[in-house]
N, CA, C and O atoms as a GROMACS GRO file, in nm:
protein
  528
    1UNK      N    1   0.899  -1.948  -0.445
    1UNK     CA    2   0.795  -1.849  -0.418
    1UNK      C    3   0.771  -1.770  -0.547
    1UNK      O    4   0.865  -1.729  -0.615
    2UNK      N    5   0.603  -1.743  -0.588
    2UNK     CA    6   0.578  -1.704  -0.711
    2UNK      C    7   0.580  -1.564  -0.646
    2UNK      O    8   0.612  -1.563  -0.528
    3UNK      N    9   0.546  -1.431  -0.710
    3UNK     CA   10   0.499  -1.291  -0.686
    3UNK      C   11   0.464  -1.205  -0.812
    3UNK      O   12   0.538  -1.198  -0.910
    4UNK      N   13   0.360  -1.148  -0.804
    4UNK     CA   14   0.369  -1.031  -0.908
    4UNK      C   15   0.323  -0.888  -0.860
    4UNK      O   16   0.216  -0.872  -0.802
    5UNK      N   17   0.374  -0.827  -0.876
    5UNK     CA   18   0.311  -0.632  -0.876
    5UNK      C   19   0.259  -0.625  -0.934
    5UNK      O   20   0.239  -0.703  -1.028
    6UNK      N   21   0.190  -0.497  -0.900
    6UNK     CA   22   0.118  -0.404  -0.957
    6UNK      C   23   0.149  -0.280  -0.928
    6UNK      O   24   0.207  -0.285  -0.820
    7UNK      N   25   0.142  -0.162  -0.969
    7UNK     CA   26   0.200   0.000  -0.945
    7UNK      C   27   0.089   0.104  -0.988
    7UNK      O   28   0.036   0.108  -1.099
    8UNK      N   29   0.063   0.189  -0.882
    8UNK     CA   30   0.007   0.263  -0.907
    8UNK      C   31   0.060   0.408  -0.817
    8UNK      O   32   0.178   0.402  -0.783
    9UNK      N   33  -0.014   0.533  -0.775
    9UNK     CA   34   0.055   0.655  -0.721
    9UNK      C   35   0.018   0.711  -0.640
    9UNK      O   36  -0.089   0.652  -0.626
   10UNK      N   37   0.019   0.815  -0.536
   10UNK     CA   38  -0.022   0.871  -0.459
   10UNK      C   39   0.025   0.963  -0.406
   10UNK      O   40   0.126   0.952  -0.338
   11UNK      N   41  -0.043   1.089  -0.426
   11UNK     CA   42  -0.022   1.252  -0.392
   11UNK      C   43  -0.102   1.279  -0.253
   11UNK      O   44  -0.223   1.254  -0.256
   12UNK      N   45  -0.044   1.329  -0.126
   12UNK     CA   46  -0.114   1.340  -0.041
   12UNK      C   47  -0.041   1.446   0.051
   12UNK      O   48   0.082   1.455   0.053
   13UNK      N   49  -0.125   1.527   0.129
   13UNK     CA   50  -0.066   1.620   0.184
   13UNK      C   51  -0.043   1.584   0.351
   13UNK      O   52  -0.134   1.534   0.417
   14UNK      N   53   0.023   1.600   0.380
   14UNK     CA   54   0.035   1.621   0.575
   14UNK      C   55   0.172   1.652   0.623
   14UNK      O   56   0.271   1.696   0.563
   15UNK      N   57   0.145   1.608   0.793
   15UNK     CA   58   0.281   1.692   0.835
   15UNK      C   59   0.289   1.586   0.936
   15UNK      O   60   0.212   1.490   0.945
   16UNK      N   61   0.436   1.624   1.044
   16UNK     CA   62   0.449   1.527   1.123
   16UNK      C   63   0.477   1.610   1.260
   16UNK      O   64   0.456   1.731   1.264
   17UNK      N   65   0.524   1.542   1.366
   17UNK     CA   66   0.528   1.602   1.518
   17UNK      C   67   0.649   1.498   1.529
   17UNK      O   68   0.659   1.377   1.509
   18UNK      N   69   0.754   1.620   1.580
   18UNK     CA   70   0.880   1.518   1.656
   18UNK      C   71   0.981   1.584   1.615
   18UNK      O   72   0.978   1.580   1.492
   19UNK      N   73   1.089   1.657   1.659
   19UNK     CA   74   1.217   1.714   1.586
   19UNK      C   75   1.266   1.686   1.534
   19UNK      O   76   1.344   1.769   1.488
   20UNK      N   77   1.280   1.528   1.479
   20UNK     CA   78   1.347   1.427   1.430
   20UNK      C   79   1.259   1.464   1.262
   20UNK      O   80   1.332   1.438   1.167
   21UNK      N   81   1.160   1.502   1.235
   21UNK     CA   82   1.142   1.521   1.129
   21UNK      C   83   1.186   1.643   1.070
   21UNK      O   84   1.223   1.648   0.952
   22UNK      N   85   1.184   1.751   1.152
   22UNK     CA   86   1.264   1.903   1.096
   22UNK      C   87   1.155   1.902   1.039
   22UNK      O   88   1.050   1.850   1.078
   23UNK      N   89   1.193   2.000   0.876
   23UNK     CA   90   1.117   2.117   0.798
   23UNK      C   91   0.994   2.079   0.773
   23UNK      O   92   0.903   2.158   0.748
   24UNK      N   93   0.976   1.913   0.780
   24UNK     CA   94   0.904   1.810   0.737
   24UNK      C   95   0.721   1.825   0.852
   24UNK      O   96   0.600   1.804   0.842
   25UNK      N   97   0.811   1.869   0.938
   25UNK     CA   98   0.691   1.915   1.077
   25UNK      C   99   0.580   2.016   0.982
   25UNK      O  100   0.459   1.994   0.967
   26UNK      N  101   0.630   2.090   0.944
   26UNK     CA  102   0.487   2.170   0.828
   26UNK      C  103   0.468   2.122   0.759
   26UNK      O  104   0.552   2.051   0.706
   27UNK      N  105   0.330   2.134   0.711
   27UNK     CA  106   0.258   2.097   0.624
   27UNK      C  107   0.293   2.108   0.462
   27UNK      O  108   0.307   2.208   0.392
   28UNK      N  109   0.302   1.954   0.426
   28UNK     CA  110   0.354   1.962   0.294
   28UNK      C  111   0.331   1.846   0.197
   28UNK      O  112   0.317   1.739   0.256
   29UNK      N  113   0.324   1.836   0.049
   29UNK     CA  114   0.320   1.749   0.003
   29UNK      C  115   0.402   1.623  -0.006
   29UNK      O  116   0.520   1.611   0.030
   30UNK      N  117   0.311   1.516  -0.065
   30UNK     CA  118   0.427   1.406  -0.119
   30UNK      C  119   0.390   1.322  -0.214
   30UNK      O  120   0.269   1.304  -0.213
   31UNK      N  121   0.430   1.281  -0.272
   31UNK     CA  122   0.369   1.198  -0.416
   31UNK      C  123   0.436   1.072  -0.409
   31UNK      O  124   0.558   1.092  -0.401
   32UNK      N  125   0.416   0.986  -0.408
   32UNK     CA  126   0.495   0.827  -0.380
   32UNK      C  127   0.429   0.709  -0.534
   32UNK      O  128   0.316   0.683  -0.573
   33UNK      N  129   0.519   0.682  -0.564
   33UNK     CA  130   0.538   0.535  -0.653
   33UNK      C  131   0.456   0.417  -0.550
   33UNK      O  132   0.499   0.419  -0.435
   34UNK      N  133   0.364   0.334  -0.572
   34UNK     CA  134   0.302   0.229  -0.462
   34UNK      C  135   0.325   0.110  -0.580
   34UNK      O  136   0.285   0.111  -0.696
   35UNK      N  137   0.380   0.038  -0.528
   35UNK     CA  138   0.404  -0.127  -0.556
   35UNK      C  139   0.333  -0.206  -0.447
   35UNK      O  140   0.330  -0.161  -0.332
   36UNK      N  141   0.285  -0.304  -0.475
   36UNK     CA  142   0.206  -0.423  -0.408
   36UNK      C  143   0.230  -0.514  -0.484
   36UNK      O  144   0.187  -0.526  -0.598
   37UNK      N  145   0.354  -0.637  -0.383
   37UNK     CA  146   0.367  -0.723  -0.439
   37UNK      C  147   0.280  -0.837  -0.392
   37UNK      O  148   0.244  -0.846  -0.274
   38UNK      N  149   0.238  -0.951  -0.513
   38UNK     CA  150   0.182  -1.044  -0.404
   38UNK      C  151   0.262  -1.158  -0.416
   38UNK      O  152   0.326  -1.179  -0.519
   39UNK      N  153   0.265  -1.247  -0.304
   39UNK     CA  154   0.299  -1.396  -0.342
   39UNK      C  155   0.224  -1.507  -0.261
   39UNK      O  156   0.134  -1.519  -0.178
   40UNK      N  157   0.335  -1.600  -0.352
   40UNK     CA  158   0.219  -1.737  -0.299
   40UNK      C  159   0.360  -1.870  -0.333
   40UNK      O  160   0.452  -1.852  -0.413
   41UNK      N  161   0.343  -1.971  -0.264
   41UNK     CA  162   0.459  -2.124  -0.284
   41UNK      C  163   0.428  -2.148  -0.458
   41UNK      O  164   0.504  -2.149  -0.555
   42UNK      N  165   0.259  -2.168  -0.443
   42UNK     CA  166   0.232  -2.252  -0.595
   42UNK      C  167   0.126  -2.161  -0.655
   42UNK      O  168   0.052  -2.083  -0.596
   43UNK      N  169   0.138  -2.191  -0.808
   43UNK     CA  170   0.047  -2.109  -0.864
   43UNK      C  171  -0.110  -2.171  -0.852
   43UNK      O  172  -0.138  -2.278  -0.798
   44UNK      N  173  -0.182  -2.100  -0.900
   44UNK     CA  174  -0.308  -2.092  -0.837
   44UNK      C  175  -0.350  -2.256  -0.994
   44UNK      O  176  -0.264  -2.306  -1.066
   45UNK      N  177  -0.480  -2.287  -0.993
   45UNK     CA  178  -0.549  -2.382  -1.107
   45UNK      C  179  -0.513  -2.325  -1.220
   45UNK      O  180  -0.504  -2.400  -1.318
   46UNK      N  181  -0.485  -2.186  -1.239
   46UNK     CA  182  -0.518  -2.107  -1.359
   46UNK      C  183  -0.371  -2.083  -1.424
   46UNK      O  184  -0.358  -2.042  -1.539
   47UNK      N  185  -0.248  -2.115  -1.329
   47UNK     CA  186  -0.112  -2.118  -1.351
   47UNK      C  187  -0.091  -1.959  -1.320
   47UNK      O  188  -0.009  -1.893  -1.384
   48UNK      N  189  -0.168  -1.906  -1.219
   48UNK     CA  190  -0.086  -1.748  -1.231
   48UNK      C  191  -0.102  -1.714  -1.055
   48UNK      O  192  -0.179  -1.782  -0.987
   49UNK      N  193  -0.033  -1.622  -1.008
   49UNK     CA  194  -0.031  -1.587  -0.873
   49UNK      C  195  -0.167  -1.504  -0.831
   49UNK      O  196  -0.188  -1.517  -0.710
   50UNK      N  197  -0.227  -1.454  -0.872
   50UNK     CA  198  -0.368  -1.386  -0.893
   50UNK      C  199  -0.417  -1.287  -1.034
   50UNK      O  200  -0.351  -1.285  -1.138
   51UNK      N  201  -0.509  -1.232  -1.018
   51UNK     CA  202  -0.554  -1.206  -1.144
   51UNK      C  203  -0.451  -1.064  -1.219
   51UNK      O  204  -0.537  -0.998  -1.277
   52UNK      N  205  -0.372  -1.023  -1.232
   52UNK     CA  206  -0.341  -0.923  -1.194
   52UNK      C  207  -0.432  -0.752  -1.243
   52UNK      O  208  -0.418  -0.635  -1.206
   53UNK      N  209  -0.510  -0.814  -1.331
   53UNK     CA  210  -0.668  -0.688  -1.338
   53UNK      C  211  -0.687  -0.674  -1.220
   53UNK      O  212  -0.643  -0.576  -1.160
   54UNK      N  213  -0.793  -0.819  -1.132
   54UNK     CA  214  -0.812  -0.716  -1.004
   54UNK      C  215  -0.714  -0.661  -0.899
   54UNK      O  216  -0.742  -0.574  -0.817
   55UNK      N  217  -0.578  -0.732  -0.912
   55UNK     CA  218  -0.487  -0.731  -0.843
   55UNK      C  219  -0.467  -0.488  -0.844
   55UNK      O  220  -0.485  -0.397  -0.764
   56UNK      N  221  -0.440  -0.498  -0.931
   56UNK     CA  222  -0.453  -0.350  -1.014
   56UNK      C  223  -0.551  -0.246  -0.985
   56UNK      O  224  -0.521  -0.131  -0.953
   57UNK      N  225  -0.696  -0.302  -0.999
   57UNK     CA  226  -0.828  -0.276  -0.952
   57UNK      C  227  -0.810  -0.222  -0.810
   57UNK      O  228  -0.825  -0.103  -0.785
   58UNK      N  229  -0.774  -0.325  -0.707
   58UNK     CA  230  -0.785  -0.304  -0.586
   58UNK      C  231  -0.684  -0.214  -0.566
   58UNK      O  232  -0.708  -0.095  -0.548
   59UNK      N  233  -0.575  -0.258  -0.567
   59UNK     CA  234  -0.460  -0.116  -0.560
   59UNK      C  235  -0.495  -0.005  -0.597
   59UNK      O  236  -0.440   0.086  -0.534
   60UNK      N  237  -0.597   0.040  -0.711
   60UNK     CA  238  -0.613   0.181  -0.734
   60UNK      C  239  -0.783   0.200  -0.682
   60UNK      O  240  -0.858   0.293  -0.712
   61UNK      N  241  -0.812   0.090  -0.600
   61UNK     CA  242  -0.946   0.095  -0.486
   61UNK      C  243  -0.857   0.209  -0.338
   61UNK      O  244  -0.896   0.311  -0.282
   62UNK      N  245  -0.753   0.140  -0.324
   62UNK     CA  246  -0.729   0.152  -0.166
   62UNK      C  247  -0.639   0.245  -0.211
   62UNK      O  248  -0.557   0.214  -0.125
   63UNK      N  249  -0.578   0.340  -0.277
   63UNK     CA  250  -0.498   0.446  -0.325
   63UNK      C  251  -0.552   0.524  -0.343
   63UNK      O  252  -0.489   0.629  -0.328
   64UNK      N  253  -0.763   0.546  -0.407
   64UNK     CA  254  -0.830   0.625  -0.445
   64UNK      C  255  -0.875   0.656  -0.291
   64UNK      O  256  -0.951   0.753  -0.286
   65UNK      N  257  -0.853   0.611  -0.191
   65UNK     CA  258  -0.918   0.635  -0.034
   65UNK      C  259  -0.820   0.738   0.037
   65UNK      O  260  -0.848   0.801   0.138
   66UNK      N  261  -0.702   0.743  -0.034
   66UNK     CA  262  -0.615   0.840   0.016
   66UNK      C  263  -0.568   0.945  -0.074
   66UNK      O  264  -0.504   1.035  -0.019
   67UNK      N  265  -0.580   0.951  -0.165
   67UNK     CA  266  -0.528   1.011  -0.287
   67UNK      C  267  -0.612   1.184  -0.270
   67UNK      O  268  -0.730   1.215  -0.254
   68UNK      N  269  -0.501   1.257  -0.282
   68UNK     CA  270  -0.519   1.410  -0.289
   68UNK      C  271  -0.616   1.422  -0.205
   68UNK      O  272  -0.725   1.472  -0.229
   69UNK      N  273  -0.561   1.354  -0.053
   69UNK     CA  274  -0.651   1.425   0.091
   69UNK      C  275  -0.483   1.481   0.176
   69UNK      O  276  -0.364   1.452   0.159
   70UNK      N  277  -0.567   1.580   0.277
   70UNK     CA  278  -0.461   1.606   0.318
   70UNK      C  279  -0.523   1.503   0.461
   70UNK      O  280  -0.633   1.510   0.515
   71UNK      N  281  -0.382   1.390   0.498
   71UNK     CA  282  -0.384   1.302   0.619
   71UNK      C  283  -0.409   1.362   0.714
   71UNK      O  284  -0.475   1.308   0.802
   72UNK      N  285  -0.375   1.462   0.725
   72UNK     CA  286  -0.429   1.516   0.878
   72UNK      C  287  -0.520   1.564   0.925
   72UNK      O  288  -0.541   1.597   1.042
   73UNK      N  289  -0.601   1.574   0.805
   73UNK     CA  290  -0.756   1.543   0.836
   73UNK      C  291  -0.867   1.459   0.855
   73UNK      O  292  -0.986   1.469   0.885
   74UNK      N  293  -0.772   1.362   0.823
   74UNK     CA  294  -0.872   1.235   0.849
   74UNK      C  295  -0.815   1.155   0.968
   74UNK      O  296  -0.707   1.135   1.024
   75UNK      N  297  -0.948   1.118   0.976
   75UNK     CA  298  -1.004   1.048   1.133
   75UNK      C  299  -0.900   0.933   1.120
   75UNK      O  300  -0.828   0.938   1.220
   76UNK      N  301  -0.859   0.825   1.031
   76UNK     CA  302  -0.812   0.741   1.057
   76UNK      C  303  -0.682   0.732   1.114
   76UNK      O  304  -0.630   0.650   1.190
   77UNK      N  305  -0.623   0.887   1.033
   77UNK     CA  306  -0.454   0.890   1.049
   77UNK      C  307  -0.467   0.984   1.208
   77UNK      O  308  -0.368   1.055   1.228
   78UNK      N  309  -0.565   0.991   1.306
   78UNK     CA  310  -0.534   1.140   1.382
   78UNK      C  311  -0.459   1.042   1.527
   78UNK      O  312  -0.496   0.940   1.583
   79UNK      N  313  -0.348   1.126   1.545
   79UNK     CA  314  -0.298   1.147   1.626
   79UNK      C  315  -0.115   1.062   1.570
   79UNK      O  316  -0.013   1.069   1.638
   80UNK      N  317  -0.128   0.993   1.441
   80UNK     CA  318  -0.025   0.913   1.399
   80UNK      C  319   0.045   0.994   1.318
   80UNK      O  320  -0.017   1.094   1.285
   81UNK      N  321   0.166   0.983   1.272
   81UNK     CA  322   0.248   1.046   1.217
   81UNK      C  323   0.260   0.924   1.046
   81UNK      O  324   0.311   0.820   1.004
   82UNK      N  325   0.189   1.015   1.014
   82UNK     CA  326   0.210   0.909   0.830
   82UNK      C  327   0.349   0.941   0.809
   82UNK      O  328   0.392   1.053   0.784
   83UNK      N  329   0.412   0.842   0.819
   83UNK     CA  330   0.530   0.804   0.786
   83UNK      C  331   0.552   0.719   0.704
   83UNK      O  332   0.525   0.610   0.755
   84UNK      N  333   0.609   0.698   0.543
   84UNK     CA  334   0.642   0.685   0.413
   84UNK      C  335   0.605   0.482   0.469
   84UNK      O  336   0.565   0.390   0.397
   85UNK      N  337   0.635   0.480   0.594
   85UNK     CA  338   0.667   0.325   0.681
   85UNK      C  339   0.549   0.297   0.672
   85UNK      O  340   0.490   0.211   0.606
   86UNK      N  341   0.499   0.410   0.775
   86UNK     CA  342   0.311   0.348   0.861
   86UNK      C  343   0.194   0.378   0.713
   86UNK      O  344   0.075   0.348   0.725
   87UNK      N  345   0.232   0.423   0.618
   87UNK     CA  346   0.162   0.460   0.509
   87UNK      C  347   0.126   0.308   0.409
   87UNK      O  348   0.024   0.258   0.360
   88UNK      N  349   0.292   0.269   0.414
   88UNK     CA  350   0.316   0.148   0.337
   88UNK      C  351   0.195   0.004   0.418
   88UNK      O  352   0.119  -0.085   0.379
   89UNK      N  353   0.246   0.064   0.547
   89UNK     CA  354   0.146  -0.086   0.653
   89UNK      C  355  -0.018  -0.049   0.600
   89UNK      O  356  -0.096  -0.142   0.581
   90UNK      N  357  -0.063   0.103   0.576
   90UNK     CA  358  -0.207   0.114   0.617
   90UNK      C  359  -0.232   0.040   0.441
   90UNK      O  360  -0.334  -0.026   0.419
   91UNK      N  361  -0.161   0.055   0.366
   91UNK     CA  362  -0.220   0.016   0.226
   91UNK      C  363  -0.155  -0.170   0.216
   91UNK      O  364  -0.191  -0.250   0.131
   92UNK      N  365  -0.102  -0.185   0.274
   92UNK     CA  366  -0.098  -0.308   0.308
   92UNK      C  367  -0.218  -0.414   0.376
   92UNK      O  368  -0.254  -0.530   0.360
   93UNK      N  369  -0.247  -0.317   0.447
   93UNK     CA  370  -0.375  -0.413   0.576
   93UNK      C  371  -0.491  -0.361   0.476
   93UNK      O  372  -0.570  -0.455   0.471
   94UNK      N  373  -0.526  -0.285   0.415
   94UNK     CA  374  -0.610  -0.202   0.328
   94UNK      C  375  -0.653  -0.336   0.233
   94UNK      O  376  -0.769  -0.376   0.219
   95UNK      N  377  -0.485  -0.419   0.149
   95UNK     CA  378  -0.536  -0.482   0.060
   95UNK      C  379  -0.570  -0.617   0.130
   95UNK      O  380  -0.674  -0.674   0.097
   96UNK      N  381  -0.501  -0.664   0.211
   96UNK     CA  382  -0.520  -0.802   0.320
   96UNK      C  383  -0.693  -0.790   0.313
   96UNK      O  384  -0.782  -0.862   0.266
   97UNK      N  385  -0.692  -0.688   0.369
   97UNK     CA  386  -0.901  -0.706   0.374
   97UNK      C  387  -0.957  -0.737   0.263
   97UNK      O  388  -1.034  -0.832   0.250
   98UNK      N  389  -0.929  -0.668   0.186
   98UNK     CA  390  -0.997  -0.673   0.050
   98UNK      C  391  -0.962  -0.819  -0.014
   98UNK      O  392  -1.048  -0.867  -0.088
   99UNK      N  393  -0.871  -0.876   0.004
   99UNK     CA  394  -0.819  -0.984  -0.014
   99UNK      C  395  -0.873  -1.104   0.042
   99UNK      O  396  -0.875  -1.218  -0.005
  100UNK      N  397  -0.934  -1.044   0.196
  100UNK     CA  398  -0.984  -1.156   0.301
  100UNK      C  399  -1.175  -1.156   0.190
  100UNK      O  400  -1.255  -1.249   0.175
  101UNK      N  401  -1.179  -1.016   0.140
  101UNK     CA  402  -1.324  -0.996   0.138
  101UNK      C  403  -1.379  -1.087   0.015
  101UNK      O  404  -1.499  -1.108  -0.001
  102UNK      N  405  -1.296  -1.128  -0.053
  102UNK     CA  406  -1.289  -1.174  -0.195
  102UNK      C  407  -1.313  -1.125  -0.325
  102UNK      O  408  -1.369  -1.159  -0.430
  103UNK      N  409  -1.235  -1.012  -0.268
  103UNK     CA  410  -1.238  -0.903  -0.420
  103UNK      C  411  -1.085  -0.960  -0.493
  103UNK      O  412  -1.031  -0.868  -0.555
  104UNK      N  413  -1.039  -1.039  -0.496
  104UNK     CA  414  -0.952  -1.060  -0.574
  104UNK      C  415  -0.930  -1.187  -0.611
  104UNK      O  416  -0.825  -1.237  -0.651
  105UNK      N  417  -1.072  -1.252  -0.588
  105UNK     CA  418  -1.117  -1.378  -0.672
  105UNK      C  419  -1.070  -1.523  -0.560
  105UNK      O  420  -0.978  -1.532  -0.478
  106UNK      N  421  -1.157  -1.602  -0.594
  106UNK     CA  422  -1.103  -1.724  -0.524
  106UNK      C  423  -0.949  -1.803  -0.502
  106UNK      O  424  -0.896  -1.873  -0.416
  107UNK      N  425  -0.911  -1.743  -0.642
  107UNK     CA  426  -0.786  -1.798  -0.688
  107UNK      C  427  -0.690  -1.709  -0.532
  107UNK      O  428  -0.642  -1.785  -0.448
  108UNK      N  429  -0.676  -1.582  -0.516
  108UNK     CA  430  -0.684  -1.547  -0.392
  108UNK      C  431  -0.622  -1.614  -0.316
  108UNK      O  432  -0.500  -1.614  -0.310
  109UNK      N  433  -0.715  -1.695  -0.229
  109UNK     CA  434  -0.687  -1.731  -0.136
  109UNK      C  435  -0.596  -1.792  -0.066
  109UNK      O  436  -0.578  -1.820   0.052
  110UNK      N  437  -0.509  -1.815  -0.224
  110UNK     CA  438  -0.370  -1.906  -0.166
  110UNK      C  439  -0.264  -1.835  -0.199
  110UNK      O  440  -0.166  -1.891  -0.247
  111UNK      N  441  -0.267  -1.701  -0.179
  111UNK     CA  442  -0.193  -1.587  -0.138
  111UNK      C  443  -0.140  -1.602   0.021
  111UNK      O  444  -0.198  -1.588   0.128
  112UNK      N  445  -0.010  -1.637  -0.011
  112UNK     CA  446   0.086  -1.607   0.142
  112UNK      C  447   0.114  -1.496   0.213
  112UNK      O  448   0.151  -1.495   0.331
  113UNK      N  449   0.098  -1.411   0.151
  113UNK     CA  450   0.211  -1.300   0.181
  113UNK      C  451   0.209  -1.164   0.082
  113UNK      O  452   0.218  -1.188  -0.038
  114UNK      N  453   0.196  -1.020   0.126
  114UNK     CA  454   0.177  -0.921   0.022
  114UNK      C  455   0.306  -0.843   0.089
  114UNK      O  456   0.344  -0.854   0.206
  115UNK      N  457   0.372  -0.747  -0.035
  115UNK     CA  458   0.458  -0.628   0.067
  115UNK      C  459   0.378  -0.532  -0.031
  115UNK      O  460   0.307  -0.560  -0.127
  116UNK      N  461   0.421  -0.385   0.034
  116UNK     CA  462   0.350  -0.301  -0.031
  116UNK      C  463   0.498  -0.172   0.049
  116UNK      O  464   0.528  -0.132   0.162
  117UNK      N  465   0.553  -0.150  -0.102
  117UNK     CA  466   0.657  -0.031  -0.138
  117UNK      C  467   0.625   0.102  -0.168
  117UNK      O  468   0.581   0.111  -0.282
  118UNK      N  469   0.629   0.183  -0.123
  118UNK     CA  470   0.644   0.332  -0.105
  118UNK      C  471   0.721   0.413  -0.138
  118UNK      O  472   0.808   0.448  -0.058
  119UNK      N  473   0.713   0.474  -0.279
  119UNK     CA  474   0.872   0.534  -0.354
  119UNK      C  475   0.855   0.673  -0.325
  119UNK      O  476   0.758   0.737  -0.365
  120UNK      N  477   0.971   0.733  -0.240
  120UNK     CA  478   0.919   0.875  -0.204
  120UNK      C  479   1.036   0.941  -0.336
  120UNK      O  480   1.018   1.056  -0.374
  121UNK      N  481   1.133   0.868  -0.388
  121UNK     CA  482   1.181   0.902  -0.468
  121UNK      C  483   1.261   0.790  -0.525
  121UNK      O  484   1.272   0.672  -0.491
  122UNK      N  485   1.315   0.862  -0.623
  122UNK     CA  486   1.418   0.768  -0.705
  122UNK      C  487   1.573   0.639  -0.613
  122UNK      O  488   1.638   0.536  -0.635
  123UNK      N  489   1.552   0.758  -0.501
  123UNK     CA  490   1.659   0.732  -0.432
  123UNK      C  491   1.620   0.662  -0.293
  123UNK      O  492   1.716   0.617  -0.232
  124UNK      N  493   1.484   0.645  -0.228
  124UNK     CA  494   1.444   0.638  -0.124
  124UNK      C  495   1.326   0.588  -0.122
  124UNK      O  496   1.265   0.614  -0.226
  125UNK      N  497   1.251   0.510  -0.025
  125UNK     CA  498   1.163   0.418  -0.063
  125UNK      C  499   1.146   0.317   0.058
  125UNK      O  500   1.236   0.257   0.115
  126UNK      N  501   1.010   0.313   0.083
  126UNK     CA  502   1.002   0.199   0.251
  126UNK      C  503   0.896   0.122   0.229
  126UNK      O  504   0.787   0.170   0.196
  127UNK      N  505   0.920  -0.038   0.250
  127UNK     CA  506   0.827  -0.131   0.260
  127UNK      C  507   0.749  -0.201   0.344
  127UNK      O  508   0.824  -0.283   0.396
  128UNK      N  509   0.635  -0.216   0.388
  128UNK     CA  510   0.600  -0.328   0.472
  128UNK      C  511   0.536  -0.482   0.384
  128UNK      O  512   0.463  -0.494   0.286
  129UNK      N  513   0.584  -0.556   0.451
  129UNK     CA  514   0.543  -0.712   0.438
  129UNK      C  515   0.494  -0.780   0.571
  129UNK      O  516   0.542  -0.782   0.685
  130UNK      N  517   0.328  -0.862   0.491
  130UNK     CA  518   0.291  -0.923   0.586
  130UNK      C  519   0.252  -1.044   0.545
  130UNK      O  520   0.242  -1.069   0.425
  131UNK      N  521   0.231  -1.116   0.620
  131UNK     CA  522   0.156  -1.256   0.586
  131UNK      C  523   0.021  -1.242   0.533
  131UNK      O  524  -0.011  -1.138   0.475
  132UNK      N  525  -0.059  -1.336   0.548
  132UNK     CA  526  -0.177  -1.364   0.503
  132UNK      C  527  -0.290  -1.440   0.550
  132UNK      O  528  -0.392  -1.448   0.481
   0.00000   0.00000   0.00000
């Protein structure tokens, strides 16, 4: 299995509901490290796993849709608890589309599989992986 990243960042404000989060229940920032890995069995005609310009491109497409909003104002996140987890899935399915849409070139398409990592710090950090 081939893969490559890309990294880019994200500052965003909200809060959560549940005791299980504590202090975290008010409203507060967070700034996260975003990795999106992609892979694939074989490399594409061109010998590479995708382009990684647009690969890059799109990641700081679907990062600029969340970037310095506060989540709990928007319609998409209401009633969910953005969790470092469900954050990682929404920029995950975010790039799958964009991926389905053919913004990341034909070569694309023989993409298996993306995860997309969430660094809330040096020490801590949550991924989702999906198919394709």
């Amino acid at each position: 299995m081939f893969s490559i990243t890309v990294r880019d960042h994200l500052m965003v404000a909200h809060s959560f509901r549940g005791a299980v989060f504590g202090p975290a229940q008010r409203l507060h920032g967070a700034t996260f490290i975003v990795d999106a890995t992609f892979r694939r069995a074989e490399l594409d005609a061109d010998n590479i796993v995708v382009d990684i310009g647009l690969a890059t491109q799109e990641l700081g497409g679907v990062v600029g849709e969340l970037n310095y909003r506060n989540l709990d104002d928007e319609p998409a996140f209401a009633g969910i608890n953005t969790s470092t987890e469900a954050l990682a899935k929404v920029i995950a399915d975010r790039l799958a589309d964009r991926i389905h849409a053919g913004n990341l070139g034909e070569g694309a398409h023989g993409l298996t599989g993306i995860s997309v990592t969430l660094h809330e710090s040096h020490i801590a950090w949550a991924t989702y992986e999906r198919a394709l």
